[in-house]
Each structure stands twice: as structure tokens, then as C-alpha cells.
Backbone as CSV, one residue per row, in Angstrom:
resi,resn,N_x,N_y,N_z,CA_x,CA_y,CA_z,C_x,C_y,C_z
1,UNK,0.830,-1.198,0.000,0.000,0.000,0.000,0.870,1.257,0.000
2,UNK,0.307,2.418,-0.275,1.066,3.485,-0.367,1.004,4.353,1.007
3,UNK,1.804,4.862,1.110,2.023,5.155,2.851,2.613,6.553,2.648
4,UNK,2.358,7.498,3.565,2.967,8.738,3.479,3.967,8.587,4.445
5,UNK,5.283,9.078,4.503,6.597,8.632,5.004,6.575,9.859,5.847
6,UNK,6.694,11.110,5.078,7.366,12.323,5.788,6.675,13.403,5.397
7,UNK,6.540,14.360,6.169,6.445,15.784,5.647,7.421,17.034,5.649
8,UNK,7.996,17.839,4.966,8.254,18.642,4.806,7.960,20.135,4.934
9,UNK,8.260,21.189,5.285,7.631,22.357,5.774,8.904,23.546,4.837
10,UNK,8.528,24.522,4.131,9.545,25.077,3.510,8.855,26.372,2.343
11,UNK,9.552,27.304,2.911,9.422,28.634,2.542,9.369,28.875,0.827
12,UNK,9.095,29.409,-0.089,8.934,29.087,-1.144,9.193,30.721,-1.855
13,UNK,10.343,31.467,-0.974,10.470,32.452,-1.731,11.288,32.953,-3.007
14,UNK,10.818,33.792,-3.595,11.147,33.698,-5.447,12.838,33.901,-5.389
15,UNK,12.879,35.011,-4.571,14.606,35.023,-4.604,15.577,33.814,-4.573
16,UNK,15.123,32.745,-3.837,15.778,31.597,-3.939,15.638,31.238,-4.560
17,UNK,14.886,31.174,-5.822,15.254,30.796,-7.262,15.834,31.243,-8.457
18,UNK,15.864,32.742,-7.813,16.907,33.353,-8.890,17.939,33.443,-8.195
19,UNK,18.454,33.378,-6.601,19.846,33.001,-6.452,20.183,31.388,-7.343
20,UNK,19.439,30.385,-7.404,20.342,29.537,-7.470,20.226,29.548,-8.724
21,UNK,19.542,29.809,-9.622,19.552,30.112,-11.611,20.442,30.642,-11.728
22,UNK,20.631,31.921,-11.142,22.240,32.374,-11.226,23.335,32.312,-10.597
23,UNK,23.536,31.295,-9.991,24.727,30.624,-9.453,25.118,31.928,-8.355
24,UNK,24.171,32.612,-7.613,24.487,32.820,-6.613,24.434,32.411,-5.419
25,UNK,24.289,30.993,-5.277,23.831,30.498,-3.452,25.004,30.445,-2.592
26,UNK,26.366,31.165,-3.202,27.553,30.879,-2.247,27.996,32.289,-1.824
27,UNK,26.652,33.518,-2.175,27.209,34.463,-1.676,26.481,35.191,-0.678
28,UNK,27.660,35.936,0.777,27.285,35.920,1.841,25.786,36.223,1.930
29,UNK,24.530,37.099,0.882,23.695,37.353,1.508,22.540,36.139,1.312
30,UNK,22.867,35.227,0.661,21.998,33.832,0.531,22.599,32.545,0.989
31,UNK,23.791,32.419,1.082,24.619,31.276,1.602,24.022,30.592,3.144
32,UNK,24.083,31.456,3.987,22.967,30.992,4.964,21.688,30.546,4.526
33,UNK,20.401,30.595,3.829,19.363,30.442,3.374,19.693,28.895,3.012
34,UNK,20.620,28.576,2.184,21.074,27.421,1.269,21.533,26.520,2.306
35,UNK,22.231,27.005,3.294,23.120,25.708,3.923,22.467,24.863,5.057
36,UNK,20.896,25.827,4.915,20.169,25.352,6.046,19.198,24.094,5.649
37,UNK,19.533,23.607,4.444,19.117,22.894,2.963,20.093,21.665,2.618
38,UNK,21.247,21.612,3.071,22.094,20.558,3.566,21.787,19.389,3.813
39,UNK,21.290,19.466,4.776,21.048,18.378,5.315,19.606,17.414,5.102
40,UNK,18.727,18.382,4.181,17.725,18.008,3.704,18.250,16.984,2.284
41,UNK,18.825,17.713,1.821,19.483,17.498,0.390,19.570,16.038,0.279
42,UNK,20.973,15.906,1.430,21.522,14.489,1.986,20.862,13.811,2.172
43,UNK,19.516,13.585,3.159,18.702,12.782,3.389,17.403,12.128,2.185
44,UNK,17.297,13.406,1.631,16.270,12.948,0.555,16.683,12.228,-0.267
45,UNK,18.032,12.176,-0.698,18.994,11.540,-1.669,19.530,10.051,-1.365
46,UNK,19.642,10.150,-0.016,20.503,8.933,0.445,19.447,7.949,1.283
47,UNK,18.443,8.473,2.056,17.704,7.842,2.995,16.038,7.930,2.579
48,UNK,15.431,9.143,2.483,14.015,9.310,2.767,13.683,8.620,1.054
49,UNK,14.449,9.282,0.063,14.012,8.989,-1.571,12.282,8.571,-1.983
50,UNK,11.669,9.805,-1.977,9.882,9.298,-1.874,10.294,9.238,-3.784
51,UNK,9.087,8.612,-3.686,8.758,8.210,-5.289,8.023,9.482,-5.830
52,UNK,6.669,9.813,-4.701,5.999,10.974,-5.314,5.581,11.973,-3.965
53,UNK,5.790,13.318,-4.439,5.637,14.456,-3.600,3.813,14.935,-3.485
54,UNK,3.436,14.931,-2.858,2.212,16.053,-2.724,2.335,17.464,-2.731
55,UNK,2.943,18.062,-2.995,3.147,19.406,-2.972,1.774,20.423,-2.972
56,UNK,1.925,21.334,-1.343,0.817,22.212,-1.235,1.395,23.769,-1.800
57,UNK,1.014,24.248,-2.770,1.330,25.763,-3.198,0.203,26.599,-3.211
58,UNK,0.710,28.019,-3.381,-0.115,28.597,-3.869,0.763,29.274,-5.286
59,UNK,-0.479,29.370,-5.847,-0.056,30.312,-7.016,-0.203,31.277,-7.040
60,UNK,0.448,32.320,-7.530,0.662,33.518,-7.025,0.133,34.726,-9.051
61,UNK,-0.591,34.175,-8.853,-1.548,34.806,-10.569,-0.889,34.495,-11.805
62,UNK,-0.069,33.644,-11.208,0.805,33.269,-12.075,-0.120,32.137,-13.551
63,UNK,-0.937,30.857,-13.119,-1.568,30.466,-13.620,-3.242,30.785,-13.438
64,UNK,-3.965,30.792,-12.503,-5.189,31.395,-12.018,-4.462,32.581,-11.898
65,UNK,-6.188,33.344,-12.081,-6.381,35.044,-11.854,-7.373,34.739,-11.221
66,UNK,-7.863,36.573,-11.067,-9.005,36.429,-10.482,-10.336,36.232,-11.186
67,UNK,-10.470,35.570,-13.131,-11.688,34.940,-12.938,-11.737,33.404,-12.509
68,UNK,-10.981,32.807,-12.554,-11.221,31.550,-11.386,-9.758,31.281,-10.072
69,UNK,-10.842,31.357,-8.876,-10.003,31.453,-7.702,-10.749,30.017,-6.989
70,UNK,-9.698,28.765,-7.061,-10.311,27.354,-6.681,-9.347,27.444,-5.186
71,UNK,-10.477,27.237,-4.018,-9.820,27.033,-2.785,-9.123,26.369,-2.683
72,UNK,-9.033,24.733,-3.640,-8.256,23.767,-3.403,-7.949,23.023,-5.070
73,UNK,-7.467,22.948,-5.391,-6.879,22.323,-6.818,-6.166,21.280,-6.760
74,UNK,-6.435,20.510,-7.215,-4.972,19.139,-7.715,-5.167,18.958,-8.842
75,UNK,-3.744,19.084,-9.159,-3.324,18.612,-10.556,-3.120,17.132,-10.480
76,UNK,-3.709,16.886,-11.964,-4.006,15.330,-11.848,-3.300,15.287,-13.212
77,UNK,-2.722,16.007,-14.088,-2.073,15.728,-15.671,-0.839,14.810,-15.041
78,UNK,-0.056,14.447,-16.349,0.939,13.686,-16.721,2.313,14.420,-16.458
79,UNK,2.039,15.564,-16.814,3.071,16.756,-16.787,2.584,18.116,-16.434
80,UNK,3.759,19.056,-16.309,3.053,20.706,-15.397,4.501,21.453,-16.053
81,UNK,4.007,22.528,-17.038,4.731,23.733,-17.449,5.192,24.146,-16.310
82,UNK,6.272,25.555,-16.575,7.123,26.180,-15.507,6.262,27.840,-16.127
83,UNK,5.316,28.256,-15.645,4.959,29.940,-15.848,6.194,30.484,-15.765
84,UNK,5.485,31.441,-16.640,6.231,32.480,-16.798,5.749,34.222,-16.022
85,UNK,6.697,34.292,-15.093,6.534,34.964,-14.418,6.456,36.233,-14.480
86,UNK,6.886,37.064,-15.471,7.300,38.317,-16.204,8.797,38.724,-16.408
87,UNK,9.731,37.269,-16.290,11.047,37.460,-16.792,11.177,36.339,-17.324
88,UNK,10.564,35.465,-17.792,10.561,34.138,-18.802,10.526,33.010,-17.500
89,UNK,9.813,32.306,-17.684,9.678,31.010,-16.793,11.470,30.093,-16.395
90,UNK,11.333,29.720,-15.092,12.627,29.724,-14.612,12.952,28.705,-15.394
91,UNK,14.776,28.159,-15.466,15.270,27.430,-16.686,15.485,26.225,-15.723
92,UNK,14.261,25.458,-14.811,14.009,24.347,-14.726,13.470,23.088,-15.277
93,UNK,13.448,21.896,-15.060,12.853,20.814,-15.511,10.917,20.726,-15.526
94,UNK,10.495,20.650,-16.550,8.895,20.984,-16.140,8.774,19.502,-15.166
95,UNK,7.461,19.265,-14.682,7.244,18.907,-13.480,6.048,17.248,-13.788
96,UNK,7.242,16.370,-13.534,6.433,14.971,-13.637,5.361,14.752,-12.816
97,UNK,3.810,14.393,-13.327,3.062,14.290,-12.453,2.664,12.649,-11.877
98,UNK,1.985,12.138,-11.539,1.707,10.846,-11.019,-0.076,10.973,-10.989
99,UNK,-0.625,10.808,-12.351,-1.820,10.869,-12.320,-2.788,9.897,-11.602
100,UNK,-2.367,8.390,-11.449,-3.301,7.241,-10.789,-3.171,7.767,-9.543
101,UNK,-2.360,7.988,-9.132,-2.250,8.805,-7.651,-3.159,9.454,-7.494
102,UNK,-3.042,10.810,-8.069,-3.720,12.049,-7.800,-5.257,12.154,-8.360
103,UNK,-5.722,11.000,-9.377,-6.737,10.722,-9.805,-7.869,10.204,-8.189
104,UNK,-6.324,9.381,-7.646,-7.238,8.375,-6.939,-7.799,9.153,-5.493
105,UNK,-6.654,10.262,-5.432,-7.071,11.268,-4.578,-7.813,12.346,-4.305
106,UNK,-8.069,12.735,-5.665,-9.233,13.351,-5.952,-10.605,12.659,-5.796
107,UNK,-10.746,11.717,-6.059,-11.885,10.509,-6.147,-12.539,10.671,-4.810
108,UNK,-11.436,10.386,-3.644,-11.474,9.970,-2.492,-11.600,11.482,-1.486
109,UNK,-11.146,12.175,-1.840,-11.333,13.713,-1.557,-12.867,14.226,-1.851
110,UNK,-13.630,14.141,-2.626,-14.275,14.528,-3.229,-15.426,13.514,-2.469
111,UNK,-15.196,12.431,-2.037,-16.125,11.397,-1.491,-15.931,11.364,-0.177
112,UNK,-14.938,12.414,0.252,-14.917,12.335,1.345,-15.370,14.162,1.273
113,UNK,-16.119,14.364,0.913,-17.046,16.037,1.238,-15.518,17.117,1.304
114,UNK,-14.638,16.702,0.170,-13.989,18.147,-0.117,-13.950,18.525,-1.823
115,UNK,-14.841,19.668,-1.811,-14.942,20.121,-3.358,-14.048,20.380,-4.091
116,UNK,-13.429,19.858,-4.507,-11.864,19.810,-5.315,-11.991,20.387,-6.588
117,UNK,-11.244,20.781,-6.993,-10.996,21.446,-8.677,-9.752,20.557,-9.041
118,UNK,-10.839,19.926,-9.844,-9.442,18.871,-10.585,-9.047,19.416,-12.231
119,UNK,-7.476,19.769,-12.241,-6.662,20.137,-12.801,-6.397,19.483,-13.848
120,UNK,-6.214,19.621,-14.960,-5.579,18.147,-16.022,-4.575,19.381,-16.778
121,UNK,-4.536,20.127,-17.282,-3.452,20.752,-17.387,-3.518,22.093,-16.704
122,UNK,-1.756,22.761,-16.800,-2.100,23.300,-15.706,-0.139,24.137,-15.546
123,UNK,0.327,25.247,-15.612,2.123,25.233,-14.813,1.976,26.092,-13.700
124,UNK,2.724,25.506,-13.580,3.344,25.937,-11.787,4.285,26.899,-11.773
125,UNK,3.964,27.690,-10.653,5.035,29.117,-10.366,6.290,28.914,-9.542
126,UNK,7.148,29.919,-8.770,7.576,29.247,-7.948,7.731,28.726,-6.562
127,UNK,6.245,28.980,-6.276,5.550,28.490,-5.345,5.544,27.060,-4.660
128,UNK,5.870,26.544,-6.064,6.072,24.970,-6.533,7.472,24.789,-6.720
129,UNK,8.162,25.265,-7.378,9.452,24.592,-8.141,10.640,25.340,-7.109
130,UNK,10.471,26.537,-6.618,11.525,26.961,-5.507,11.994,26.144,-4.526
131,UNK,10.454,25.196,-3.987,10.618,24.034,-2.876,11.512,22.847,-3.802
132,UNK,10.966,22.881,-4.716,11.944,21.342,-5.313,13.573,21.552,-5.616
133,UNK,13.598,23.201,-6.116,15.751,23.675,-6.430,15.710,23.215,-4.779
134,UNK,15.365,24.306,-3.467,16.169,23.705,-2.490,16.266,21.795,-1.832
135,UNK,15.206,21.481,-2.227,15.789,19.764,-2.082,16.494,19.462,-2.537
136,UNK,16.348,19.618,-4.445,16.994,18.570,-5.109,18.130,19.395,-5.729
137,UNK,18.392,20.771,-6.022,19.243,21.315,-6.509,18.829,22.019,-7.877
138,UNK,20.192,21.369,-8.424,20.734,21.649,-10.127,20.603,20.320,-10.588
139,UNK,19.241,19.626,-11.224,18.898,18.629,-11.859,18.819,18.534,-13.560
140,UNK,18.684,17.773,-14.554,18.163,18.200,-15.620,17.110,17.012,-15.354
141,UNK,16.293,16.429,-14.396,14.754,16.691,-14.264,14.682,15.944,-12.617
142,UNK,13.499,16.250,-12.479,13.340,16.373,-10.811,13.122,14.719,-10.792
143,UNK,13.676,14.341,-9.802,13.417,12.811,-9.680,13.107,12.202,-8.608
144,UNK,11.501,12.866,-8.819,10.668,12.650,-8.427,9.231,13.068,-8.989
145,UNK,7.809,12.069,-8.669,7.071,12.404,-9.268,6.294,14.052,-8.451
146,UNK,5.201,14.590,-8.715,4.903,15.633,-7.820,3.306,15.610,-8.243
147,UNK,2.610,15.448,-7.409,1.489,16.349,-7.379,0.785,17.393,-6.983
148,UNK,1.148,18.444,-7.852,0.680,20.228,-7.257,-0.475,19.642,-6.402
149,UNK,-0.495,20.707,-5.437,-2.082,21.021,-4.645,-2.452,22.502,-4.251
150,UNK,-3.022,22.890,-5.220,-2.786,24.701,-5.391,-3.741,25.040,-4.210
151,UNK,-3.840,26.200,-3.444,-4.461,26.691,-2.263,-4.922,27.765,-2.203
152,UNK,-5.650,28.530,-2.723,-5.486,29.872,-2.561,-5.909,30.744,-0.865
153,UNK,-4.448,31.580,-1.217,-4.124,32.221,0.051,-4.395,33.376,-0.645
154,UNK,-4.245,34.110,-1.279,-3.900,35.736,-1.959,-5.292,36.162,-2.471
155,UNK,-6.357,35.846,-2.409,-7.929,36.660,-2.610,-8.599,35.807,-1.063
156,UNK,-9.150,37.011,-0.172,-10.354,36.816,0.362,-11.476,35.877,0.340
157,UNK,-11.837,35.251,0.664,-11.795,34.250,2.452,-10.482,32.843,1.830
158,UNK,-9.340,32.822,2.369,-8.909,32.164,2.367,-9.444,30.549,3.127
159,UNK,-9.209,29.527,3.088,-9.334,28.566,3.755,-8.895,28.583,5.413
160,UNK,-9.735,28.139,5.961,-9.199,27.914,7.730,-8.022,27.127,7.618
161,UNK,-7.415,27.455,8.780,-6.325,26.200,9.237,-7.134,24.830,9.725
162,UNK,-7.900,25.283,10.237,-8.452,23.795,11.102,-9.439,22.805,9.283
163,UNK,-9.984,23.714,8.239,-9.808,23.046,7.424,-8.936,22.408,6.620
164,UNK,-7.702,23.307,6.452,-6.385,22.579,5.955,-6.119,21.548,6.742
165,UNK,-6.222,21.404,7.920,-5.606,20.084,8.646,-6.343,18.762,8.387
166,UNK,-7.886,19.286,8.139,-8.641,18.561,7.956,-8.855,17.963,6.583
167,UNK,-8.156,18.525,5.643,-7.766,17.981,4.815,-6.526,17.250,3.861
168,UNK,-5.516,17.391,4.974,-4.206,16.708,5.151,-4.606,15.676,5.676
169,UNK,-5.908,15.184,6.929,-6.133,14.292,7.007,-6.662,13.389,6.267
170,UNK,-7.358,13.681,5.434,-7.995,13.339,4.518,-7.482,12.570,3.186
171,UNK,-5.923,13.415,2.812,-5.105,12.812,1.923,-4.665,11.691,2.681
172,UNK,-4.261,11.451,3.621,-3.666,10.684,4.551,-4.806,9.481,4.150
173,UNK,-5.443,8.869,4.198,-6.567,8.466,4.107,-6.296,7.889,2.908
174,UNK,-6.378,9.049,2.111,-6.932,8.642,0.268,-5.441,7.831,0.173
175,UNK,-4.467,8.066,0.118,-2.990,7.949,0.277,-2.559,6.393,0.659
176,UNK,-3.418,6.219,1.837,-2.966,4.534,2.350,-4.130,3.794,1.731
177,UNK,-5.058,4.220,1.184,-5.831,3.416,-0.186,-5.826,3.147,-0.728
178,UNK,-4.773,3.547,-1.169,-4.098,3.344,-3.142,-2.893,2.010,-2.797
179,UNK,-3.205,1.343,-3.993,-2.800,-0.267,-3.913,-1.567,-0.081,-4.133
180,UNK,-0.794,0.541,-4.733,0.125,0.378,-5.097,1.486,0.896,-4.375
181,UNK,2.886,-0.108,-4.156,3.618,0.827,-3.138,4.513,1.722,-3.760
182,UNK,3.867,2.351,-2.807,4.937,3.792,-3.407,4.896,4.745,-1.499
183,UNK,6.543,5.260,-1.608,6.597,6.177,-0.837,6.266,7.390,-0.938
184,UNK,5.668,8.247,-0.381,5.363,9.152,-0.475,5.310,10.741,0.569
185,UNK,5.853,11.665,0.216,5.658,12.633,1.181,4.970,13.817,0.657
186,UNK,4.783,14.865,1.940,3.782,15.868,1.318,4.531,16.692,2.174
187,UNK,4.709,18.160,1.369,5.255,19.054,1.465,4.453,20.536,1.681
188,UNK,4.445,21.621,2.600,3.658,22.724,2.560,4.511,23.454,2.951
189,UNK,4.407,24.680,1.860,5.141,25.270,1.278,4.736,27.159,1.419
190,UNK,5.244,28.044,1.497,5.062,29.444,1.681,5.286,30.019,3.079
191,UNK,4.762,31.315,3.531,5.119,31.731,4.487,7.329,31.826,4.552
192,UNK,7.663,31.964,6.158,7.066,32.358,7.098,6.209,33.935,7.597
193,UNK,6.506,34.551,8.278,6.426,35.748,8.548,6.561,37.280,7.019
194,UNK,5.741,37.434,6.367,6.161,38.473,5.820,5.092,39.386,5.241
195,UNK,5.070,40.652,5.022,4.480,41.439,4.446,5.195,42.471,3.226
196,UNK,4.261,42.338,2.370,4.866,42.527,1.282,4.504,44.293,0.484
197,UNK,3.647,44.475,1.262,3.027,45.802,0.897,2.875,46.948,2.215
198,UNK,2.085,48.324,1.990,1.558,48.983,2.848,2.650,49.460,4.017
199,UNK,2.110,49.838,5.147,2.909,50.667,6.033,3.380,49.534,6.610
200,UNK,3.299,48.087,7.144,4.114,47.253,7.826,4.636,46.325,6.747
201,UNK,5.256,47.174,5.815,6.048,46.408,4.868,7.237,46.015,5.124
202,UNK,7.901,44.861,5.036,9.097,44.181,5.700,8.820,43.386,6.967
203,UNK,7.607,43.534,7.653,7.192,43.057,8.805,7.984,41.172,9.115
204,UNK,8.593,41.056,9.732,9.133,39.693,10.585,8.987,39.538,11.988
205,UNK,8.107,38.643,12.492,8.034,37.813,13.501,8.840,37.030,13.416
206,UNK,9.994,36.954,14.327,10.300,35.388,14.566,10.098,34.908,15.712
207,UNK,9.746,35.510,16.701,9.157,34.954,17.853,7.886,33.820,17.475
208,UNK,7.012,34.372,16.929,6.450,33.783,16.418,6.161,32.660,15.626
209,UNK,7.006,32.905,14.432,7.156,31.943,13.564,7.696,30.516,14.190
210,UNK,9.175,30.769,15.253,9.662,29.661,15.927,8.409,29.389,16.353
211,UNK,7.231,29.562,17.598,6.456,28.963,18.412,5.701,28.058,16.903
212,UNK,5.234,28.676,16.163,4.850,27.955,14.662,5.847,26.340,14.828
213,UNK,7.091,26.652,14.518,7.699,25.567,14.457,7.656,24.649,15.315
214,UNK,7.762,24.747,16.796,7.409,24.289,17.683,6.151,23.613,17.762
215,UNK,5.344,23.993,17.388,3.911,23.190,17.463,3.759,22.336,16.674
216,UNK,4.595,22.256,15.224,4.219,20.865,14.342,4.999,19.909,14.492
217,UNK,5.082,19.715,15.942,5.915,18.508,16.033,5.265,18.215,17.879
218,UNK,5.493,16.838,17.935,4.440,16.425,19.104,3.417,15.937,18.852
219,UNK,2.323,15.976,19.525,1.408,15.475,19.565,-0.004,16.647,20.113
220,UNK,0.864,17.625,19.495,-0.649,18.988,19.835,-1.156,19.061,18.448
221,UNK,-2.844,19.888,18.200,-3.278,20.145,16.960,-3.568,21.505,17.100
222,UNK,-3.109,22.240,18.276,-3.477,23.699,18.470,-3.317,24.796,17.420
223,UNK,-2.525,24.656,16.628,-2.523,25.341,14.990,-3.218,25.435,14.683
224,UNK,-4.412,24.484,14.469,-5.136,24.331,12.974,-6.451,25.194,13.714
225,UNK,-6.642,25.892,14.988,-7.278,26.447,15.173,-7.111,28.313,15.686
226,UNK,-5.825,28.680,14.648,-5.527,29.501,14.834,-6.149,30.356,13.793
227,UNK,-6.766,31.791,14.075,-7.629,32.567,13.275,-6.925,33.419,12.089
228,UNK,-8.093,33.801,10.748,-6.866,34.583,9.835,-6.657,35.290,10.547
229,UNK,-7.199,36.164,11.273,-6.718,37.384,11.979,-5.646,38.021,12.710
230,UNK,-5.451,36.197,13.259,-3.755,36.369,13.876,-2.843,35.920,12.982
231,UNK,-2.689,35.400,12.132,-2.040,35.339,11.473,-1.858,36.837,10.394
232,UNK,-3.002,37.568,10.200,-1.925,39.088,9.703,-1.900,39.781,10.467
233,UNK,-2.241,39.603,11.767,-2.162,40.874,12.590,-0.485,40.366,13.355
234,UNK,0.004,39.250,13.248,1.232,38.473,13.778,2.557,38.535,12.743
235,UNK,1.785,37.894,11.503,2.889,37.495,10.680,2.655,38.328,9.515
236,UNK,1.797,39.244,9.352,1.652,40.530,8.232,1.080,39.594,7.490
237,UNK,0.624,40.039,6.032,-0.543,40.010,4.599,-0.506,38.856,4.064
238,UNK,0.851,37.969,4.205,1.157,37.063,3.237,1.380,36.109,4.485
239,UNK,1.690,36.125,5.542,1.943,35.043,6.356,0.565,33.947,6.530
240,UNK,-0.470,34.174,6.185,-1.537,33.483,6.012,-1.462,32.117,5.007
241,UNK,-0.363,32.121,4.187,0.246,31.103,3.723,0.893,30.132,4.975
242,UNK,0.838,30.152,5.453,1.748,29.014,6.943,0.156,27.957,6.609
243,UNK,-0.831,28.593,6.855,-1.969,27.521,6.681,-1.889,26.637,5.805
244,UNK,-0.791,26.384,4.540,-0.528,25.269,3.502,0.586,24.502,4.336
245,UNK,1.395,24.979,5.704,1.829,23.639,6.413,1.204,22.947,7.059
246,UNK,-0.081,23.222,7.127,-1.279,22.523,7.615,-1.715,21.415,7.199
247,UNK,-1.711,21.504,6.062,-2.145,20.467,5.016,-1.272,19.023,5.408
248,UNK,-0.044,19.585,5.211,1.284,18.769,5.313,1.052,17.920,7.275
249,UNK,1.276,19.014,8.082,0.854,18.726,9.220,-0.234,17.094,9.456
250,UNK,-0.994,18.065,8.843,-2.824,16.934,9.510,-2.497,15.838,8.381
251,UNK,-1.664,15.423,7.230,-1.575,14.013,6.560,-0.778,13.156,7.729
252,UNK,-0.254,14.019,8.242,1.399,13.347,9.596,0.724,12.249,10.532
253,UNK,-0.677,12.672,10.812,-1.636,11.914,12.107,-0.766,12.394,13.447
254,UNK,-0.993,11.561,14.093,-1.714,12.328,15.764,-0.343,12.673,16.230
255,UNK,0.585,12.058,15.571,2.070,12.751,16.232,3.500,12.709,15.737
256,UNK,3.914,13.538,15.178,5.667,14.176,14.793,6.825,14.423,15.532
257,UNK,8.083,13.622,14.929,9.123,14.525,15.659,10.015,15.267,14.348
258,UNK,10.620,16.366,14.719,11.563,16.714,13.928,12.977,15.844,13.446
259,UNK,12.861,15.840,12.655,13.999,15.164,11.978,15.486,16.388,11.630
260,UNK,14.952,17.900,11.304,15.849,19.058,11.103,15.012,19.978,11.372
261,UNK,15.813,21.051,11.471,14.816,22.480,11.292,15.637,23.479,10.954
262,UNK,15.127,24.551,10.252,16.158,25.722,9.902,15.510,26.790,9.739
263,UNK,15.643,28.132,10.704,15.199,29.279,10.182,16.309,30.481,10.479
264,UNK,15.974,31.117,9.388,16.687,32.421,8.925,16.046,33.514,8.613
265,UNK,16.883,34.566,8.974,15.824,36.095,8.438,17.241,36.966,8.460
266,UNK,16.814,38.052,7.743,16.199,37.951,6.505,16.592,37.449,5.204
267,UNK,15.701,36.988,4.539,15.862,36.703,2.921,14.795,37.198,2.267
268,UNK,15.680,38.329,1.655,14.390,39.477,1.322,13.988,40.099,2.393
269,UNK,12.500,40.499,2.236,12.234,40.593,2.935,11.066,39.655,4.017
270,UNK,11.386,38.643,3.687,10.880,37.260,4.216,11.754,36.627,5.488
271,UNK,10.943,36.341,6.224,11.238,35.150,6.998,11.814,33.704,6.197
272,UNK,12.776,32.820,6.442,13.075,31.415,5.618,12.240,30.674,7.018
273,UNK,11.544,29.726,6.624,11.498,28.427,7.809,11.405,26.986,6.708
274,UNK,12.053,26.253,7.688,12.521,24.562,6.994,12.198,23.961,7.886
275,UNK,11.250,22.633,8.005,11.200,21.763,8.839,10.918,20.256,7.814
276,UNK,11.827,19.023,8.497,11.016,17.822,8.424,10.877,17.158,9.345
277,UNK,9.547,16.704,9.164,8.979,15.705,10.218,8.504,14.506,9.720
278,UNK,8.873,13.648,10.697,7.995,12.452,10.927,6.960,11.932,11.166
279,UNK,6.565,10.842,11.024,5.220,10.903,12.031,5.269,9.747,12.820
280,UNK,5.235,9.590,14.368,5.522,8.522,14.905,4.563,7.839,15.220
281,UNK,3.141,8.546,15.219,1.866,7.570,15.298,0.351,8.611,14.731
């Protein structure tokens, strides 16, 4: 049967993809960001090696606008373009999908009372592909399969946390249903702390963000009932993205330990946070 192994937790900001396109990740103002990525690298390569990713993003208008804004999306195609962002789409590998998978998860999502927007074609920003350079690097193709799970955070009423969890549980579910073995992890992606506009522009919590880190590991679910409200009145406009480690979180079940963790500030003007976890029951 197919089993979800691990989750992943990891910041998905654009600069880290044009440091490493242009062979800047060895200089002092990103070199920290990168090395906190080490040890992820190593492990995914040598030990964890999932077959296929769940990947939670958001897209950032990059593929949706605002005439269709789907709370929850999976891409279910064969393959996923690289958008183009307004400087030509980054000079990565486009993005292998694992359709019986994501078919079968949609199925099961959808039967389990979550209204899904199923995807058949579809590219990804770097919302998506920023998380895969810091795992896997400088590839000429990602090796691994991926299935986007787009979220929208960036238009009004975003999704609850306590629904994201509730639907990480849910994959969890659809996930150990599917006959076939395959390892698998799920990844949630954006945040930490940042604001990107207006008078608390540059805004970083890290007080904050750490207690964030702190909570997805153990055996608490006190996150997933945290309000939008604190989350921009805490982590500014865009930190409302942390609710896609939710996703990742609630597939984990009733309890995680950390395997690494890494946070840094600033990059950009972003918070970095990295976590993987386990799930021990």
C-alpha cells in the first residue's frame, strides 16, 4: 500500500530561485538560506528517496487570476509547465506528475465532502518549483514524481487552518488506499512571517514563527485552530500562507518529531522556515 513517510515544511520564496539560476547560493547574503538545505538534500537523496511528492502551493496569478479562484486544486495531468513569471519562466525541468495517484485522490477527496478542482493541465510558479531547487538542486529533471495542490491564500476568504488540517487528514486516508507501493511525502510550502506591501512592509516575527515551528511537532493540533486574523495581525498580509503547512501537518496523524529544522531572516524581505517531520503515530 502506499504510505505517506514524511512531511516537509519550507518557505517558497522567489529570490531563492533566482539566487540559485544564477549561481548565486555561495554568496554571503543567501549562503545561509542554502546551507540550512544541507542536510535536507543528503537525506532525501541517500535515505528518505519518496517516489511521489504532494506538494501544497499557492499560485501567485501566475496560472489562475481572479476569474477563477479554486480554494483547493490538484493537478491530476501527466506533466506541469514552468509559468512564466514576467522574466521568462525559470530554466528548470517541467514537473512529472503521477496521475493514478492524484486521480485516486481526488476521487477519495471529493467522497470524502472536499470540493476539489481537478486540474488536467495546468504550470506551476515558484511556489512549486523553488521548494523542489532547495531539495533537489541543479537537476536536468526532478526525480521525483509531484502532485501540485494549489491553495489559494492571496484573494479573500482564504481557507481555515483547522480546514487545511482537515484535509491533510484526509489525503492521509486517500494515500494509504491506493494499492500500489509507493513512498510518499507531502510538502507545505510558503510563508514564514512576511508582508509585502503597505505601512508594515518588511514586517518579521520570529518569535512567532519559531512557536509555529514548535507546534508541528508532538502530539498537539493547536494550529489548525488559529484565526486569519492572527495570522496578519502576527505574521503581516502574506503570512496566512503558513496555513498550507497545515495540510502537510494533519496528513502526519496524531504525532511528529523533527527530523531538522532551519530558520533564517532575513531573505528578502521574508522570513526562511525549513522543517522535516515524521510521524511517529
Amino acid at each position: 500500500m502506499a504510505r505517506i513517510t514524511a512531511g516537509i515544511g519550507c518557505s517558497h520564496i522567489p529570490v531563492l530561485g533566482f539566487a540559485h539560476d544564477h549561481k548565486k547560493t555561495q554568496e554571503p547574503i543567501f549562503k545561509p538560506a542554502f546551507d540550512g538545505f544541507d542536510w535536507t538534500r543528503k537525506w532525501i537523496k541517500a535515505e528518505a528517496k519518496p517516489d511521489v511528492v504532494i506538494l501544497v502551493y499557492n499560485d501567485h496569478a501566475s496560472f489562475f487570476d481572479m476569474k477563477i479562484i479554486p480554494t483547493f486544486a490538484i493537478g491530476c495531468g501527466e506533466r506541469f509547465g514552468i509559468c512564466d513569471e514576467g522574466f521568462g519562466p525559470r530554466p528548470v525541468p517541467d514537473v512529472e506528475g503521477s496521475p493514478d495517484l492524484a486521480w485516486h485522490i481526488a476521487q477519495s477527496l471529493i467522497l470524502d465532502e472536499f470540493d476539489m478542482t481537478i486540474v488536467n493541465e495546468m504550470d506551476v510558479d515558484h511556489g512549486l518549483t523553488v521548494p523542489l531547487t532547495m531539495m533537489y538542486g541543479d537537476v536536468p529533471e526532478w526525480p521525483v514524481k509531484v502532485i501540485p495542490l494549489a491553495v489559494n491564500v492571496v484573494t479573500y476568504p482564504p481557507p481555515s487552518g483547522n480546514r487545511c488540517w482537515a484535509l491533510g487528514e484526509a489525503i492521509a486516508r486517500a494515500v494509504a488506499s491506493f494499492p500500489e507501493d509507493l513512498n510518499v511525502q507531502v510538502w507545505g510550502t510558503g510563508g514564514m512571517s512576511h508582508q509585502l506591501q503597505g505601512p508594515r512592509a518588511g514586517l518579521i516575527n520570529a518569535e512567532w514563527d519559531n512557536r509555529f515551528l514548535d507546534k508541528l511537532t508532538g502530539d498537539t493540533d493547536e494550529l489548525r485552530m488559529i484565526e486569519h486574523v492572527e495570522y496578519l495581525r502576527e505574521t503581516g498580509s502574506e503570512g496566512i500562507e503558513m496555513v498550507m503547512w497545515l495540510i502537510m501537518r494533519g496528513a502526519l496523524g496524531k504525532a511528529t518529531k523533527a527530523l531538522h529544522r532551519h530558520y533564517h531572516v532575513p531573505v528578502s524581505n521574508t522570513a526562511l522556515g525549513h522543517i522535516v517531520l515524521e510521524p511517529t503515530r
